[in-house]
NUBA-634384 format. One record per atom (N, C-alpha, C): residue in one letter; x, y, z. Coordinates in steps of 0.2 Angstrom, whole numbers, plus 5000, padded with zeros to 4 digits. Layout:
BEGIN
AXYZ/...
END
This chain:
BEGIN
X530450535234/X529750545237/X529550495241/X529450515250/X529150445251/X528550415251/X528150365254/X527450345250/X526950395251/X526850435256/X526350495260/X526350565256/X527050565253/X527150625250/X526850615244/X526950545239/X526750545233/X525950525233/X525650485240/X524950475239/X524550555240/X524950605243/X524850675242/X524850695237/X525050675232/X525150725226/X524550695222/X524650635222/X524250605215/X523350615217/X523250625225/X522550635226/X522550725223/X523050775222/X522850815221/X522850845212/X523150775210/X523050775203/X522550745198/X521950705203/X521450675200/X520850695203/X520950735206/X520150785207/X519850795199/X520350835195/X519750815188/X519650735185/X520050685185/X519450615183/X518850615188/X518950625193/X518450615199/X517850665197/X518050725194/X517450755192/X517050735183/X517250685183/X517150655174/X516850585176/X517150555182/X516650485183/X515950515186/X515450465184/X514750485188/X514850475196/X515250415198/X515250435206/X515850445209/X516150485203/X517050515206/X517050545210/X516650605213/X516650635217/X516550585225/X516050575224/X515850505231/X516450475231/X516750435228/X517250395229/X517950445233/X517950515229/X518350555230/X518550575238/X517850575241/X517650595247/X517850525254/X517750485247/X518050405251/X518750405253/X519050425249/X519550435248/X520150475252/X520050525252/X520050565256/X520050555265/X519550515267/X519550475274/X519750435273/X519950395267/X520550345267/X521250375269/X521150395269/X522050445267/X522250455274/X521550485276/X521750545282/X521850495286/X521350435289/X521450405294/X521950325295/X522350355288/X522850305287/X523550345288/X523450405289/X523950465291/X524450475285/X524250445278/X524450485272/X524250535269/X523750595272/X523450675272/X523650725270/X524050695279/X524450785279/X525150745281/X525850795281/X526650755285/X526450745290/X526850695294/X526850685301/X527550755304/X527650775308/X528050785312/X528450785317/X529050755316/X529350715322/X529150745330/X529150815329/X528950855335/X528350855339/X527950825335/X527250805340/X527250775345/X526950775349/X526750745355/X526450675353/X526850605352/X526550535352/X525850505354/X525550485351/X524750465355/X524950425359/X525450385360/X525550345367/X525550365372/X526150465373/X525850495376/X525050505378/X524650525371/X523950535373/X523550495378/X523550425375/X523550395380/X523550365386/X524150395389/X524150415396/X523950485400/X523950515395/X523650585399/X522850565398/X522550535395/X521950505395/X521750455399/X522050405403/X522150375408/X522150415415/X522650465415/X522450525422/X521850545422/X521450575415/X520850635415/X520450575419/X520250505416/X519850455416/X519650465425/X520150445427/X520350425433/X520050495437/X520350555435/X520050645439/X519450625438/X518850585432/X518350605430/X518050565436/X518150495438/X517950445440/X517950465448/X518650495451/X518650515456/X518150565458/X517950605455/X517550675457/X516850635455/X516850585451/X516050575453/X515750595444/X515850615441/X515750655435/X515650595430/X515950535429/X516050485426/X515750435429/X515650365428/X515650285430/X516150265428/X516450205432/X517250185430/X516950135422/X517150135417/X516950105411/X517250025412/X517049995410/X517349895410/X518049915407/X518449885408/X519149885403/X518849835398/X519449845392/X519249805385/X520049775383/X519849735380/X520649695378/X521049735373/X521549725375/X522149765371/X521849735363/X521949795359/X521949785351/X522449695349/X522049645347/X522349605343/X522649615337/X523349595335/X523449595326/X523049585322/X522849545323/X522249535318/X521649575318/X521349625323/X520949675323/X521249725320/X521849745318/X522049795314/X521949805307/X521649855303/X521749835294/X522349855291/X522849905294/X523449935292/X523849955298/X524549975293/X524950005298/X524850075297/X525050095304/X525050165306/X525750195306/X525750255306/X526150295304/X526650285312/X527350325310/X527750345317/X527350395321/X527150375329/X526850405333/X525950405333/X525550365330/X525050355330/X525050285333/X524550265336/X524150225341/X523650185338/X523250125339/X523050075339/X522550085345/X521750125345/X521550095351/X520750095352/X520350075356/X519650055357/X519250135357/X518750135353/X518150205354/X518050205360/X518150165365/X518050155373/X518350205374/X518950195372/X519650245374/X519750305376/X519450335368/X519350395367/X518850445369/X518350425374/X518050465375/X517550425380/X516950475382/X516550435387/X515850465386/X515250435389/X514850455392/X514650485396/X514050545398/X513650575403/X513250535407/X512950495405/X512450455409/X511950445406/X511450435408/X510650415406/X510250465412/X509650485409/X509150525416/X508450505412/X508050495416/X507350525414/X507250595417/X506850635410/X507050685411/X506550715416/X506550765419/X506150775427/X506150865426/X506150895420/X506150945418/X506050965411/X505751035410/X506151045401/X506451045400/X506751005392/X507350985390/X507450975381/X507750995380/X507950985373/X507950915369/X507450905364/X507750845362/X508050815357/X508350805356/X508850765352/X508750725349/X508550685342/X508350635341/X508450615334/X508450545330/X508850555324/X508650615319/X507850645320/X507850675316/X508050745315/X508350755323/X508550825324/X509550825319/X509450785315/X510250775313/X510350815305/X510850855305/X510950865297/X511250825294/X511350775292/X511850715291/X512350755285/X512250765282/X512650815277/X513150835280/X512850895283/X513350955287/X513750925294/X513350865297/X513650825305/X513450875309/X512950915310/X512750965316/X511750935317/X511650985321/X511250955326/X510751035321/X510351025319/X509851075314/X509351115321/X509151165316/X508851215321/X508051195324/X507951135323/X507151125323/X506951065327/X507551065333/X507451015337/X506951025340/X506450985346/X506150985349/X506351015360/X505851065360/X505651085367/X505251055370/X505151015376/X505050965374/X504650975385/X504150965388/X504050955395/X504150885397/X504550885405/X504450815408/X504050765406/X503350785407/X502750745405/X502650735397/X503250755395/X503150755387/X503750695384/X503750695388/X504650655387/X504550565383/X504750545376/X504750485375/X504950445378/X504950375379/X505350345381/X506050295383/X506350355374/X506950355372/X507250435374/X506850445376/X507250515378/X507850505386/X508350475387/X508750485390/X509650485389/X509750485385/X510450495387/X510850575386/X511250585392/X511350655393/X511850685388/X511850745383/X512450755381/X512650835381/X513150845380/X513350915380/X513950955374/X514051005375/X514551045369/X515051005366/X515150985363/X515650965359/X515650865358/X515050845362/X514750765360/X514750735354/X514950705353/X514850655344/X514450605346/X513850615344/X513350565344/X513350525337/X513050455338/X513150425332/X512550365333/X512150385326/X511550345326/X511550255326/X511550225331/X511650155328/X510950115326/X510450125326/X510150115321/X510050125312/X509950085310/X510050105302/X510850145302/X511550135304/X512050165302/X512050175297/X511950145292/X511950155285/X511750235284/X511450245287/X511150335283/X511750385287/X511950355291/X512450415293/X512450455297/X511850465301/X511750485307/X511950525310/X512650545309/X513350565314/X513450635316/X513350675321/X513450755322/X513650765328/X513950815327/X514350855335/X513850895337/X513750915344/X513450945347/X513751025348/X513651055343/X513951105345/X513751175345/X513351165351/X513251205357/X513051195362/X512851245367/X512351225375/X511751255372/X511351205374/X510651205373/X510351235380/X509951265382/X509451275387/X508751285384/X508551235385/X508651215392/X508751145391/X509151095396/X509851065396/X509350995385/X510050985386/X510050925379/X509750865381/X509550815380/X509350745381/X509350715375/X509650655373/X509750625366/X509350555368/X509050525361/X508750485360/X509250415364/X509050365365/X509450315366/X509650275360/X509550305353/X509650265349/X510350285345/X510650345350/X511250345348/X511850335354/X512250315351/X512950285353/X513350365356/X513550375362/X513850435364/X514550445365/X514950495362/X515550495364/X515750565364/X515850565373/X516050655374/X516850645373/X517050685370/X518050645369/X518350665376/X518950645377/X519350665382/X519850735380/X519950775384/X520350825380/X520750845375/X521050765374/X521750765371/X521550735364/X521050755360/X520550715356/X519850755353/X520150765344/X519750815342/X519050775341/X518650805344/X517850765341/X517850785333/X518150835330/X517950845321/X518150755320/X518850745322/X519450685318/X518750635321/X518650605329/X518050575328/X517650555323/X517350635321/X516750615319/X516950605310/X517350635308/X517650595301/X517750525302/X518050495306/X518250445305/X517750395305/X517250415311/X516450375311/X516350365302/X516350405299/X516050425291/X516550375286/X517050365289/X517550335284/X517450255282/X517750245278/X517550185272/X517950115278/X518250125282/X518650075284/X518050085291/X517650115296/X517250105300/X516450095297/X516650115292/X515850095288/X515850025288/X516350005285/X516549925283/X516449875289/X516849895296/X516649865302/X516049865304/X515649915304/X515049915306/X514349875301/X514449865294/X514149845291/X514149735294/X514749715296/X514949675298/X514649655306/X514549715309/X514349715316/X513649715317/X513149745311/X512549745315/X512149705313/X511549705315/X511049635316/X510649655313/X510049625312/X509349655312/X509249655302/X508649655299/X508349645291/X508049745292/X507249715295/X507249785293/X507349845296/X507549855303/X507949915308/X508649865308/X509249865305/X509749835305/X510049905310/X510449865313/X510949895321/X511649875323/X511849915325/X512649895329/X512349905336/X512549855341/X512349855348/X512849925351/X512949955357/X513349955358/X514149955361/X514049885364/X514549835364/X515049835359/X514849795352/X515249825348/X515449885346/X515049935345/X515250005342/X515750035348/X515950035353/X516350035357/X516949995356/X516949925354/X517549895352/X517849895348/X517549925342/X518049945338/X518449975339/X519149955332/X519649995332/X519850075331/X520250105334/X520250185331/X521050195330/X521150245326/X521750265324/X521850335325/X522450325333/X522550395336/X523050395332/X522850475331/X523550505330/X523850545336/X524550605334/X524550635341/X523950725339/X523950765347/X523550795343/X523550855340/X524150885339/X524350935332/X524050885325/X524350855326/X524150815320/X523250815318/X522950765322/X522450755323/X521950845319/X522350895323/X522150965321/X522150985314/X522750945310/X523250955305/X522650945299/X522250855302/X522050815298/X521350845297/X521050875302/X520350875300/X520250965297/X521050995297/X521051045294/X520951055287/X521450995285/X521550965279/X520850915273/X520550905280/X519850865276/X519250915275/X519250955280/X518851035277/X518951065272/X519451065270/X519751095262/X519451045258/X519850985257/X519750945251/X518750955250/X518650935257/X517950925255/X517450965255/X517751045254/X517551095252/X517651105243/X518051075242/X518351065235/X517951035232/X517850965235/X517350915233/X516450965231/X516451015238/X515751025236/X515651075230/X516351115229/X515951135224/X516351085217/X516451055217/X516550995210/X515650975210/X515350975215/X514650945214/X514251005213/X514451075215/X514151135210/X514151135204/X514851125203/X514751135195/X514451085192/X514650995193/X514350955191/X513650985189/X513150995194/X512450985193/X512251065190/X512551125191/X512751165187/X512751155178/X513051125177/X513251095169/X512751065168/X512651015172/X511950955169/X511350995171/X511151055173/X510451085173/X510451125167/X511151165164/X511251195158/X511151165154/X511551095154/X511451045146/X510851035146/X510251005151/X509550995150/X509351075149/X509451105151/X508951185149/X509051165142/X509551185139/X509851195132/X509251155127/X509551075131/X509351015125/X508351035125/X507751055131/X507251055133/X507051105127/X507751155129/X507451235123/X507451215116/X507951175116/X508051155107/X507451105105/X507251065110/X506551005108/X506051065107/X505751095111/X505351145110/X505351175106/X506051185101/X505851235095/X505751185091/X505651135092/X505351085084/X504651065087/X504351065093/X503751085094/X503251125092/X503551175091/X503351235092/X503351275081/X503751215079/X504251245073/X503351225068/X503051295065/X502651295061/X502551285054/X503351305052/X503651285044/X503851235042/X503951195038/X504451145038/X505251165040/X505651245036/X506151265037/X506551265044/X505851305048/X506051305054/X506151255059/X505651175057/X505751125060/X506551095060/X506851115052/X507251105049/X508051145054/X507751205054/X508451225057/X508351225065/X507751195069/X507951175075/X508251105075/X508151075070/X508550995071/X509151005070/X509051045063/X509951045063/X510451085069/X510251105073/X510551135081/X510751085085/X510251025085/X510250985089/X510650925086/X510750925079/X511350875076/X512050915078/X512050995076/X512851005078/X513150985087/X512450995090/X513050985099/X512550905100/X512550855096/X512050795098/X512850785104/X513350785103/X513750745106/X513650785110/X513950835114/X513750875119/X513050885124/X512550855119/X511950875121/X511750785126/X511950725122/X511850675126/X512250625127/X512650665132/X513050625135/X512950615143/X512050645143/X512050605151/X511250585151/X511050555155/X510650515152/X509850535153/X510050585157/X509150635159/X508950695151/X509750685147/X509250705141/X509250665137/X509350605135/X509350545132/X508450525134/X508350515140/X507650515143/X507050575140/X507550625140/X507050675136/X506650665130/X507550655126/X507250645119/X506950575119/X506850535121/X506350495120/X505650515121/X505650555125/X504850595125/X504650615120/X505350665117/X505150725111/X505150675104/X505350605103/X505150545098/X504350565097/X504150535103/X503550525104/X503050575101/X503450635106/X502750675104/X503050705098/X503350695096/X503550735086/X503150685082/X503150615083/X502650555081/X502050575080/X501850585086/X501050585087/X500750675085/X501250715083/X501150775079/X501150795073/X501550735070/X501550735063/X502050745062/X502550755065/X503250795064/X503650755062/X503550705062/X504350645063/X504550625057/X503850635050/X503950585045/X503550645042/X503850635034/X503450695030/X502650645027/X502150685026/X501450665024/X501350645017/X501250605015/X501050605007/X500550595005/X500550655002/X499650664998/X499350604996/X499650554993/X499550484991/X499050444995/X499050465003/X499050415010/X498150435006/X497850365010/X497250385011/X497150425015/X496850485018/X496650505023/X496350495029/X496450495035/X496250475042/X495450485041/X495150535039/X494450535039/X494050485035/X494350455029/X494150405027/X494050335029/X494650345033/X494950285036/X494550275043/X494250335047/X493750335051/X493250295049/X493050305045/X492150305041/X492350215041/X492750205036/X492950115038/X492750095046/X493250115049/X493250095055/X492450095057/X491850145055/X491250135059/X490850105055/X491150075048/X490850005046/X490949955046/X491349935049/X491749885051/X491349885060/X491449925063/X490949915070/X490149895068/X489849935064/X489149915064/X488949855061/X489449835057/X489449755054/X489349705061/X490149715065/X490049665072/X489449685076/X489349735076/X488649745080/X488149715080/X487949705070/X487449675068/X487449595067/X488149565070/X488449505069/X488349475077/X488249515082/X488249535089/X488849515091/X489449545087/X490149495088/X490349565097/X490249615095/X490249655101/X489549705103/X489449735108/X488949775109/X488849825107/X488049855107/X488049925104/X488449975108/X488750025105/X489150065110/X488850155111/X488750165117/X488650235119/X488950295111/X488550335112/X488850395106/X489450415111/X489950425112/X490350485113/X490350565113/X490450615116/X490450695115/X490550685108/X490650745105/X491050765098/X491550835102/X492050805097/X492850845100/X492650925099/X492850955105/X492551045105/X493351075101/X493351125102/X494051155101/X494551155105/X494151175113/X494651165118/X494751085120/X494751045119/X494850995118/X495550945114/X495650995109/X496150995101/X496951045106/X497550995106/X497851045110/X498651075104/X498151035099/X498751065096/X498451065086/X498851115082/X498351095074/X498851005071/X498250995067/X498750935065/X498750935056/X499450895055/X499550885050/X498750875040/X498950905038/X498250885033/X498350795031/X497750795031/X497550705031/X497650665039/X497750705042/X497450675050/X496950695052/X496650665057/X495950685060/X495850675069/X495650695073/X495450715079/X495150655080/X495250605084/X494450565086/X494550555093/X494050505097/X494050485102/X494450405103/X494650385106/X494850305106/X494550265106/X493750255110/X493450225106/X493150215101/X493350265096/X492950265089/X493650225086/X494250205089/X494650185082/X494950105086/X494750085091/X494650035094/X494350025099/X494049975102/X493849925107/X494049945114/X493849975117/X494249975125/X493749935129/X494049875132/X493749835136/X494249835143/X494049805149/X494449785154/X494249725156/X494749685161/X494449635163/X494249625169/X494349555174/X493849535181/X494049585184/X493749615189/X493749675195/X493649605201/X493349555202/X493449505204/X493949465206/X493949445213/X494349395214/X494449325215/X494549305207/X494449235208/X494749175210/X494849125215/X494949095218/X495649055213/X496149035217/X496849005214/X496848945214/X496948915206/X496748845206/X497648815206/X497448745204/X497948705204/X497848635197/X498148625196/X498348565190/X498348575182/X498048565178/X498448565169/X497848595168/X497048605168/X496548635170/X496348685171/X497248745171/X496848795174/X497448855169/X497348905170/X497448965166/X497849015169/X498149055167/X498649135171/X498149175172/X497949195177/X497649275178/X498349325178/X498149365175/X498749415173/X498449505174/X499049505178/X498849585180/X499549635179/X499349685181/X500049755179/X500549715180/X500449715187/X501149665191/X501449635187/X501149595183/X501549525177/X501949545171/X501749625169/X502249685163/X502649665168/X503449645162/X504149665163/X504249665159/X504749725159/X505149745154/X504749735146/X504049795145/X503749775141/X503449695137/X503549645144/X503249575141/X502849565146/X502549505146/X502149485150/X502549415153/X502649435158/X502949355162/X502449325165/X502249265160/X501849195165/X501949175172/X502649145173/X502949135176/X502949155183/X502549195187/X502349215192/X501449225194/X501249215187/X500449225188/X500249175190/X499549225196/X499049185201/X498849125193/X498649055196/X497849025190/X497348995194/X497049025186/X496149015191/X495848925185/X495548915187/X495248865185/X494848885180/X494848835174/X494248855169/X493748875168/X493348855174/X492748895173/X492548965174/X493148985179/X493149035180/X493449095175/X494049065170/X494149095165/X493649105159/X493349065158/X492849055154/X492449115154/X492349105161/X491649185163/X491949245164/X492749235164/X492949305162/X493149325153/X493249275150/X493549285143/X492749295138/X492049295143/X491549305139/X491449385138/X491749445141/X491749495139/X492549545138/X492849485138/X493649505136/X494049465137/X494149435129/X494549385126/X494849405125/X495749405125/X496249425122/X496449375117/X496549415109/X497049395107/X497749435104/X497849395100/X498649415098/X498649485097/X499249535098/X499349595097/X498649635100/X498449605102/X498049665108/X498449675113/X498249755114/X498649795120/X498349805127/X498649765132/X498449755139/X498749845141/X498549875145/X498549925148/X498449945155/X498749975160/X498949975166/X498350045169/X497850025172/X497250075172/X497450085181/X497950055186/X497850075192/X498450045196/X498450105199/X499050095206/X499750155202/X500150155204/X500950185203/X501050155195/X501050125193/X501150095185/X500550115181/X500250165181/X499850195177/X500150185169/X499650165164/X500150175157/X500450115155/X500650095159/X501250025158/X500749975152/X501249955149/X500749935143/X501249885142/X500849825135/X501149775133/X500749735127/X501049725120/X500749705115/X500849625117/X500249585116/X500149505116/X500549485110/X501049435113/X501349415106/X501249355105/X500849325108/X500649255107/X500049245106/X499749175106/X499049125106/X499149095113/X499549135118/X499449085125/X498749105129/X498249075129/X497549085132/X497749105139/X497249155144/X497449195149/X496849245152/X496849265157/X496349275158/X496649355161/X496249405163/X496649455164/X496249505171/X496649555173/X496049575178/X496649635181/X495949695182/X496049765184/X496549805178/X496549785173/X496749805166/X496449805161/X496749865158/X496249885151/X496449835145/X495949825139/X495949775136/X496049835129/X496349815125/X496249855117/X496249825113/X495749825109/X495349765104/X495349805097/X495449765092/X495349815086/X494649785082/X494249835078/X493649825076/X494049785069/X494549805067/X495149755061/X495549795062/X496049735060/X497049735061/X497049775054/X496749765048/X496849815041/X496649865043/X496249925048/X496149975047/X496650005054/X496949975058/X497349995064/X497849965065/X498450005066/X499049965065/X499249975075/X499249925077/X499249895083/X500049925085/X500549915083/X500949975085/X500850035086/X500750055082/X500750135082/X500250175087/X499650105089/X499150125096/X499550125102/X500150075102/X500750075108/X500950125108/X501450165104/X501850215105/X501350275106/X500750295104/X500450325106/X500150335111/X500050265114/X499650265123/X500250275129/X500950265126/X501650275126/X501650345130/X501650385121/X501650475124/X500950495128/X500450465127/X500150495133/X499950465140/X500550415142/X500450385149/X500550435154/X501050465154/X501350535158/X500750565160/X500450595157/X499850655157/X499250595162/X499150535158/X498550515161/X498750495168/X499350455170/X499550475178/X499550535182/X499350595179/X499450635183/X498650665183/X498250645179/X497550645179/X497050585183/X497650535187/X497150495191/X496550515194/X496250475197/X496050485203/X496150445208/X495850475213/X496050405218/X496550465225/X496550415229/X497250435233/X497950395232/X497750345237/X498250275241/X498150235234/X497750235233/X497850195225/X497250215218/X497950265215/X497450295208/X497450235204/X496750275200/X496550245195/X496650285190/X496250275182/X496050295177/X495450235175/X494850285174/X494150225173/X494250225165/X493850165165/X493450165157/X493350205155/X492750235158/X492550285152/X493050335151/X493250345154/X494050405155/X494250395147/X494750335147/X494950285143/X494750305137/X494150265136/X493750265130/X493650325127/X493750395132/X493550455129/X494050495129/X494850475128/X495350505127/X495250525119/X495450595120/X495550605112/X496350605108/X496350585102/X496950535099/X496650585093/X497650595090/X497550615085/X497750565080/X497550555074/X497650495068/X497850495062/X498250465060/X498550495054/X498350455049/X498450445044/X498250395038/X498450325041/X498250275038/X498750215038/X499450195037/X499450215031/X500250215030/X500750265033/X500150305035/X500750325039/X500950345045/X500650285047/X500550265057/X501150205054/X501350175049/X501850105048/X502350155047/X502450215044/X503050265042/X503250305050/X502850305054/X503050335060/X503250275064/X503050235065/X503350175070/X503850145066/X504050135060/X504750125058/X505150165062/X504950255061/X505650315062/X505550295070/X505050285072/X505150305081/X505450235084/X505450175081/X505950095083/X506650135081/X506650165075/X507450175073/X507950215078/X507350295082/X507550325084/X507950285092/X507150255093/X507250215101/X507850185100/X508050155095/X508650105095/X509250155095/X509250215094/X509750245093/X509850285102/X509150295104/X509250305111/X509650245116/X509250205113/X509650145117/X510550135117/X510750155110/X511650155109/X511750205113/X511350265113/X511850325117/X511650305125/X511250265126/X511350275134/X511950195137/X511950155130/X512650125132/X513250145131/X513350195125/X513750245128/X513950285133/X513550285138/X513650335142/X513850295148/X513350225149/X513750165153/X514450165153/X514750155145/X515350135143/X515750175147/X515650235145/X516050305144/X516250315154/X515450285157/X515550305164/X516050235167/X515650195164/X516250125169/X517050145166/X517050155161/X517950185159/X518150225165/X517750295165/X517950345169/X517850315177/X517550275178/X517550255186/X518250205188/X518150145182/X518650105182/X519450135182/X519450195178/X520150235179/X520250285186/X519850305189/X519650325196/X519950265202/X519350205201/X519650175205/X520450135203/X520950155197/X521450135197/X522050165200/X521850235198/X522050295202/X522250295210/X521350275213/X521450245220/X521650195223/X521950145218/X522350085221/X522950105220/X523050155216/X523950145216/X524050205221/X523450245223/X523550295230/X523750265236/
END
């Protein structure tokens, strides 16, 4: 078996691992253009017409084209160096310049209606030019709208190449077409399929040249000049017809591999959503009981990818904060009493003038209440079971030397900590006049009241003094009556919903009094300590299945890409 026959086989044996790695398929698709424009695809056969042939009967059109006026004579380019080559080529396949292969219409300013063209008239998916170009009058015309193209054109964006830009023009437009100038034109010569072109543009070995070739940070680009010198690999053209016959199938295979892929993973999340739901919804203990045991028999099935792994971290949360997650003991003091503490414990500091008198809040109506709770829980407000403060709205000037302090904002939450390490500091007196109505200390919870990070939260785990600003402050009226975890994982579950209750446009918020007037459902004490034990256990059990699933995919990738090197 020789090496083309056997690279043939073994890509037609591993479309299932490719549908098992996470970016099997993609790679697959790589693959494939690897193959074809290395002419191990499809057989060669002896009986084709040589591209060196090609070649030449491409040097005649050139010259018909140039003589009738129809063309400009184009600069000649230097013969291909060995060292510009990445591989050998097959018997009868050729070494030559994009120059070679095809040419330009010209440039016009357009002097009539005309069709326009332009990157965003591009399907990049499909490589066609979509229905919803622009008609466009003389006096309307950009002034990138000039270069001419026609039926069977490979246009190719050299702006941003990375996005892929690339489509045939495939049909006549009237009234006439005009393309941007920011794409690169190649109308081919007859002897030269634009499909094979335009795969080849898309493939991993021209991606690779071009990434090397262009300039620029944030419009990066291929000039021209370059995308013209590069290398191309003729074939002859039965072949060339063979190949791009050959790569419509495969990557019609490919499309539905990513059918079925996203097919299955919309069915396993339906599944896994309908099964959480039944423990939402489960009113008995029993029935709570045989929706989990559903979800223990297909747990393997159910998370092994990582948007329901994401799920069930939701449904931790909100089975926590419904009483569902830990059974109740008659034993617990109740929440209502535990209330009544908490508002003597307030009117003590009140009386001490440790904090200010506070606003009454509404009282909780029915519609309010969105779900029944557990017996020995109770309904409150959050201000009635802690302190909701913010800090500066001010901006205070940035100091310098051993005299000065963090200003810390959302920006400074990473990865649930607070990193100093990047915070603006303000000078002490400025701190001062802000820590006089919000002091931070230890295990108080900073909270994210504005912009895209709504929610984002962080318990102080230290005595490091700080001053803080555009952020909610969470104070406890006492650490004995409120377990400072349990405030987290439940400002947790309800981050989601308050994000989507901002307001604002260009930059939501969430106010104070908003804040202070959520209503939170509460459980006894001890068993706010019994739900944050199960829900750390659970998270940490989240966290093993999603590095399994890492494992599982870098295995599946890793044996992918071995497959592809012995191809």
């Amino acid at each position: 078996m020789n090496e083309n026959v056997r690279s043939r086989a073994l890509l037609e044996q591993h479309f299932d691992i490719a549908f098992a790695a996470p970016d099997g398929i993609k790679k697959l698709r790589e693959l494939i253009l690897t193959l074809a424009m290395q002419g191990k695809l499809v057989p060669q056969d002896p009986n084709d017409q040589p591209a060196s042939e090609l070649l030449k009967e491409i040097e005649v059109e050139k010259r018909r084209m140039v003589k009738a006026e129809k063309i400009r004579e184009p600069k000649p380019l230097p013969d291909i160096k060995p060292e510009e080559v990445p591989y050998g080529l097959p018997m009868g396949w050729e070494w030559t310049r994009i120059r070679n292969i095809g040419h330009d219409w010209g440039q016009k300013i357009p002097d009539r209606p005309f069709t326009y063209i332009d990157v965003g008239s591009i399907n990049n998916s499909k490589g066609i030019i979509s229905e919803d170009v622009q008609l466009l009058g003389e006096d309307e015309a950009p002034s990138r709208a000039r270069k001419i193209v026609r039926q069977n054109t490979v246009i190719y964006a050299t702006v941003r190449p990375y996005l892929l830009n690339i489509a045939i023009i495939g049909k006549e437009y009237d009234p006439e077409p005009i393309a941007s100038t920011a794409f690169a034109i190649i109308h081919p010569y007859d002897v030269i399929s634009n499909s094979f072109i335009y795969h080849y543009l898309r493939s991993p070995f021209f991606i690779s040249y071009v990434e090397l070739a262009m300039k620029g940070v944030a419009y990066p680009a291929i000039n021209d000049g370059d995308f013209f010198r590069a290398p191309f690999p003729l074939p002859p053209l039965a072949e060339q017809h063979r190949i791009v016959a050959r790569i419509d199938q495969l990557m019609a295979r490919c499309d539905e591999l990513e059918k079925l892929r996203a097919e299955s993973e919309a069915k396993r999340l339906t599944v896994h959503i309908s099964a959480l739901n039944r423990l939402f919804e489960a009113v008995r203990s029993d029935s709570f009981t045989e929706a989990w045991h559903f979800i223990n028999r297909h747990f393997g099935e159910l998370y092994s990818v990582k948007a329901n792994v994401t799920e069930l971290r939701k449904a931790i949360l909100q089975l926590g904060v419904m009483g569902k997650l830990v059974s109740q003991d008659p034993n617990d003091q109740p929440a209502s009493d535990l209330l009544k503490e908490i508002e003597a414990e307030k009117r003590r500091l009140v009386k001490e003038g440790k904090i200010k008198p506070q606003k009454a809040l509404p009282e909780i109506k029915s519609e309010d209440v969105p779900y029944a709770l557990p017996k020995g829980w109770e309904w409150s407000r959050l201000q009635n079971v802690l302190d909701v403060r913010d800090g500066t709205h001010d901006s205070p000037r940035d100091a310098i030397g051993k005299n000065t302090y963090p200003l810390i904002t959302s920006k400074n939450f990473i990865n649930g900590k607070i990193d100093f390490s990047d915070a603006r500091r303000i000078s002490a007196e400025d701190h001062m006049e802000i820590v006089k109505r919000s002091r931070v200390d230890k295990l108080d919870i900073l909270f994210s009241m504005i912009g895209g990070n709504i929610g984002n939260q962080v318990i102080v785990e230290d005595e490091t003094e700080f001053s803080i600003k555009n952020v909610a402050l969470f104070k406890y009226y006492s650490h004995q009556l409120t377990f400072p975890f349990f405030i987290k994982r439940l400002m947790e579950y309800l981050a989601d919903g308050l994000q989507k209750k901002a307001a604002g446009g260009a930059q939501p918020f969430v106010s104070l009094g908003f804040l202070r007037s959520i209503v939170i459902a509460l459980p006894p004490l001890a068993e706010q300590h019994r739900i944050v034990t199960k829900i750390d256990k659970l998270m940490a059990l989240c966290d093993q299945l999603e590095q399994q699933i890492d494992a599982t995919a870098s295995k599946q990738s890793a044996l992918l890409s071995a497959v592809m090197v012995n191809i």
